[in-house]
VOBA-1610 file (N, C-alpha, C; in pm, whole numbers, padded with zeros to 5 digits, always signed):
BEGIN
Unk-07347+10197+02838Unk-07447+10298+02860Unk-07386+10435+02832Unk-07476+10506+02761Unk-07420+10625+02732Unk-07507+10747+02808Unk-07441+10872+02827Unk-07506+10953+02918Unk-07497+11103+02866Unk-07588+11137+02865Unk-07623+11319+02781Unk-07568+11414+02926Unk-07445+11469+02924Unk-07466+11558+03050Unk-07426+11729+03010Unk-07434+11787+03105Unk-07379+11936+03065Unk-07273+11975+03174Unk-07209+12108+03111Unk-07134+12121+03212Unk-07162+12249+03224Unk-07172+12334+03370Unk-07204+12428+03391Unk-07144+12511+03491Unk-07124+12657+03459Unk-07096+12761+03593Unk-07138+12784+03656Unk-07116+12789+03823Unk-07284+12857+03895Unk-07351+12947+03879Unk-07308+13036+03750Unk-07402+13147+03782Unk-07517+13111+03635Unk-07475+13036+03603Unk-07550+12968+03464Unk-07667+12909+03491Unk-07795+12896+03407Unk-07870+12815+03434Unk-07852+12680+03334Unk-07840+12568+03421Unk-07808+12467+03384Unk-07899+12371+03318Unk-08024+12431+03301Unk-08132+12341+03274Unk-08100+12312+03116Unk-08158+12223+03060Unk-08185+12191+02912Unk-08349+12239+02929Unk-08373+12245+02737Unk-08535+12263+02680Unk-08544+12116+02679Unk-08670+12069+02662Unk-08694+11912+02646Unk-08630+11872+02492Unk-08612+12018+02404Unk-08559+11974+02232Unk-08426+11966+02292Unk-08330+12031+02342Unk-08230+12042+02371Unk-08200+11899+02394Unk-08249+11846+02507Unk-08190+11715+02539Unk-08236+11627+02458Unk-08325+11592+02390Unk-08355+11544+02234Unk-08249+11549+02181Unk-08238+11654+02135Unk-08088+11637+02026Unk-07972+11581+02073Unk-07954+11630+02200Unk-07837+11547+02211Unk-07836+11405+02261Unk-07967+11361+02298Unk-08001+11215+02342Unk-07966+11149+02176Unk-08090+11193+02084Unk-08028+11112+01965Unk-07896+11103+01896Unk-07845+11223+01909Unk-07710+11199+01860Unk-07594+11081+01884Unk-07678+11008+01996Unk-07592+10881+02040Unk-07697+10785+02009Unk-07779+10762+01941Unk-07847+10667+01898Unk-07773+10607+01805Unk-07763+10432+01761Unk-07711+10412+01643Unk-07766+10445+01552Unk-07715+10458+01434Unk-07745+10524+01321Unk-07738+10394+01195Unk-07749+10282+01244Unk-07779+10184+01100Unk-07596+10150+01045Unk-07532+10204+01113Unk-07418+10219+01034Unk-07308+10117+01113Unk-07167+10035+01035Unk-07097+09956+01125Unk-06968+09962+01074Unk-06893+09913+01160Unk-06717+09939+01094Unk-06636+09844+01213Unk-06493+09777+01160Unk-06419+09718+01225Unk-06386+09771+01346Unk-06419+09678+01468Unk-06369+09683+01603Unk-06246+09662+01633Unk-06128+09705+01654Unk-06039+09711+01767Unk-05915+09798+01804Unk-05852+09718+01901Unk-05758+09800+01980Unk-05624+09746+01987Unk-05524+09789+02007Unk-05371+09713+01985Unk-05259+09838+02080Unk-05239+09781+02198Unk-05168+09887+02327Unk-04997+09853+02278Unk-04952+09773+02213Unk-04827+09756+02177Unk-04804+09719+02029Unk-04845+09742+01903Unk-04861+09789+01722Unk-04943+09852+01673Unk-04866+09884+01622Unk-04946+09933+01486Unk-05038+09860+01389Unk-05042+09753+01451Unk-05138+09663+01391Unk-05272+09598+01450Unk-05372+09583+01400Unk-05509+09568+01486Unk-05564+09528+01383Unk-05596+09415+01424Unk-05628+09278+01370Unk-05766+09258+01413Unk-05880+09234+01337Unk-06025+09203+01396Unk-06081+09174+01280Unk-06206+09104+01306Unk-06348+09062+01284Unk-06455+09116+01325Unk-06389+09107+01455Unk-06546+09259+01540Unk-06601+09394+01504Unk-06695+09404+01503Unk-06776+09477+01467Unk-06818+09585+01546Unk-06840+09734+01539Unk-06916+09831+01616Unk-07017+09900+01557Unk-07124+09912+01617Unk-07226+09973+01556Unk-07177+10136+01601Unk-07225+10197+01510Unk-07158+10338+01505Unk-07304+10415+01572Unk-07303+10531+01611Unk-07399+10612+01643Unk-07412+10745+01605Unk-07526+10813+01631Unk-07465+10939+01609Unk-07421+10998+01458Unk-07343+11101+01447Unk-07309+11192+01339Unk-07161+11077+01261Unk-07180+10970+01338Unk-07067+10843+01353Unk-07077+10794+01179Unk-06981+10882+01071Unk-07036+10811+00938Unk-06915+10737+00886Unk-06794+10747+00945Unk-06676+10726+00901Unk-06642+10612+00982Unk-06500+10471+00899Unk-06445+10398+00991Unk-06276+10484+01004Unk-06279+10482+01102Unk-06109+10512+01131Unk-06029+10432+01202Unk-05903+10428+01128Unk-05787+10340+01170Unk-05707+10474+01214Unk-05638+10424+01288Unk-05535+10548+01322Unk-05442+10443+01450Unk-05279+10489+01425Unk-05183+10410+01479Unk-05098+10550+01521Unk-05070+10521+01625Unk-04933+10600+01675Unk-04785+10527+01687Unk-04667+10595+01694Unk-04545+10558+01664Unk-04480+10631+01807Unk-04429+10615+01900Unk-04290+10715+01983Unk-04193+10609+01991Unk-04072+10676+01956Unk-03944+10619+01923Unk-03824+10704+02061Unk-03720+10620+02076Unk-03673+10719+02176Unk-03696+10614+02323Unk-03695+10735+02397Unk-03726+10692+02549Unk-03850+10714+02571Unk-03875+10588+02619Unk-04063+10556+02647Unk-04136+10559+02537Unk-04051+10433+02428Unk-04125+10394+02329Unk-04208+10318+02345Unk-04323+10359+02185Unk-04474+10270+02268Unk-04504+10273+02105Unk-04617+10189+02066Unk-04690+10220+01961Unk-04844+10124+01991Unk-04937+10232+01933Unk-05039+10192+01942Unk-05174+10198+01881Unk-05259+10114+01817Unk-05358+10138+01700Unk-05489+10099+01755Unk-05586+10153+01682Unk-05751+10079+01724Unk-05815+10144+01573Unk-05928+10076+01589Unk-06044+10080+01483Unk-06141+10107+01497Unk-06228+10177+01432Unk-06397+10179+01496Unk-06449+10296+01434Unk-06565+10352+01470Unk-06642+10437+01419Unk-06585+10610+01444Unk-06649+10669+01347Unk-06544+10807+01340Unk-06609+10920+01278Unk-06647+11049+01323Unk-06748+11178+01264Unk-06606+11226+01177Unk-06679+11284+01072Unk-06590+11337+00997Unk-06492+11480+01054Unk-06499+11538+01142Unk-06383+11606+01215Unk-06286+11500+01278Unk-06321+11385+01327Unk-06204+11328+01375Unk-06116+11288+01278Unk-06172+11260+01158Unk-06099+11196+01015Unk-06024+11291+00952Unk-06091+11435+00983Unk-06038+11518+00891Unk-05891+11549+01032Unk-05881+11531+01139Unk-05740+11577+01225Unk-05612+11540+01181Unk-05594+11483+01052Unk-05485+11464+00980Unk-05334+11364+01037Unk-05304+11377+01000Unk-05132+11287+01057Unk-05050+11396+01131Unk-04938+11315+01188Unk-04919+11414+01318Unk-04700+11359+01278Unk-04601+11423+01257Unk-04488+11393+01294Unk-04433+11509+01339Unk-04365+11454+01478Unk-04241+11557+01573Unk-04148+11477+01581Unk-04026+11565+01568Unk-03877+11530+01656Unk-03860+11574+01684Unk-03796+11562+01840Unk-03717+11627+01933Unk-03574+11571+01967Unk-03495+11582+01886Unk-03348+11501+01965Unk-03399+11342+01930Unk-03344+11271+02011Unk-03349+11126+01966Unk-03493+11058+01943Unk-03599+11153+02013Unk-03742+11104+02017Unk-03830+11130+01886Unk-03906+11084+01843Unk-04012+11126+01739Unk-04164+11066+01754Unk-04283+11156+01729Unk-04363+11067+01757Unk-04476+11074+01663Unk-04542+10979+01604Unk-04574+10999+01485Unk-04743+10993+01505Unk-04833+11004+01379Unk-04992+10938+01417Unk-04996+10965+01237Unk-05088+10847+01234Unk-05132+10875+01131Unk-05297+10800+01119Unk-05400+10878+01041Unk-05515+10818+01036Unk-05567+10830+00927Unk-05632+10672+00931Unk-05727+10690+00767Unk-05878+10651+00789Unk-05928+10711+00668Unk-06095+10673+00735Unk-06162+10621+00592Unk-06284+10548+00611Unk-06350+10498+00491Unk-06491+10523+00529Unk-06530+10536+00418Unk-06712+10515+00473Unk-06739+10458+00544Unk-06826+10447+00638Unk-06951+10329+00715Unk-07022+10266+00687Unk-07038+10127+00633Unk-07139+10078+00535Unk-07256+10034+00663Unk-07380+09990+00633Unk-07469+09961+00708Unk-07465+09820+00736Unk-07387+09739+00685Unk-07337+09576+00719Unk-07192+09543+00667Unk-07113+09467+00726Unk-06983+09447+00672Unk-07029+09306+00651Unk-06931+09247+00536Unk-06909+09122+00465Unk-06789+09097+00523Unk-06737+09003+00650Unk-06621+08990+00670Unk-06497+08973+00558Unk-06553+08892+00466Unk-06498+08825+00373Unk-06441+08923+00251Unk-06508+09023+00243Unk-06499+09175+00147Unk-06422+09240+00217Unk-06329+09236+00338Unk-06306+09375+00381Unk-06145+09313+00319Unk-06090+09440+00347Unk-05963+09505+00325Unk-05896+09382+00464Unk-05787+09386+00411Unk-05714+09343+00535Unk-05682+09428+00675Unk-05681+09350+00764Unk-05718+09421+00936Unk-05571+09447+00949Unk-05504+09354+00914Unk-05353+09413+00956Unk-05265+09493+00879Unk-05270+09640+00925Unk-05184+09688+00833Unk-05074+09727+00866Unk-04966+09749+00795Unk-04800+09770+00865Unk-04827+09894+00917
//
């Protein structure tokens, strides 16, 4: 379940127009559009078949994996639907001394049905 809320100061009036909350009610509507589901808390790799229906301004699929090396190494990836500002936030590398921590993301269109059998491979290094 998804939920339209605002956030407000007290001296603000907090109300929405009835268009106001329109717009932002639909903006979480699906939008016809779908892309690979998942999540991976220990690789860089994320492996699926599953599917998410995208919503919203939602036109992009994004993969994106993180790397920390060092103390309190971790790496971790997911898949799924993605507005083109999140696609455009680019790749990410720092070092600090023995630590480094990396991100990198890629995005593809949203097609309106996936062909399991057509896609790209789920696991990528």
């Amino acid at each position: 379940m998804r939920r339209v809320t605002t956030c407000c100061e007290e001296d603000q009036d907090c109300t929405l127009t009835r268009s106001e909350f329109l717009q932002r009610f639909r903006s979480f509507q699906p939008n016809g559009l779908v892309c690979p589901s998942c999540s991976s808390k220990r690789s860089t790799r994320c492996c699926t078949s599953d599917t998410v229906q995208c919503r919203g301004n939602e036109t992009m699929c994004a993969y994106r994996y993180r790397i920390r090396t060092g103390s309190f190494a971790y790496s971790t990836s997911e898949r799924g639907c993605a507005t083109q500002s999140f696609c455009g936030s680019g790749n990410f590398l720092k070092h600090s001394g023995s630590t480094s921590v990396s991100r990198k993301t890629m995005c593809t269109k949203a097609q309106a049905t996936i062909n399991v059998q057509q896609l790209p491979p789920m696991c990528l290094p």
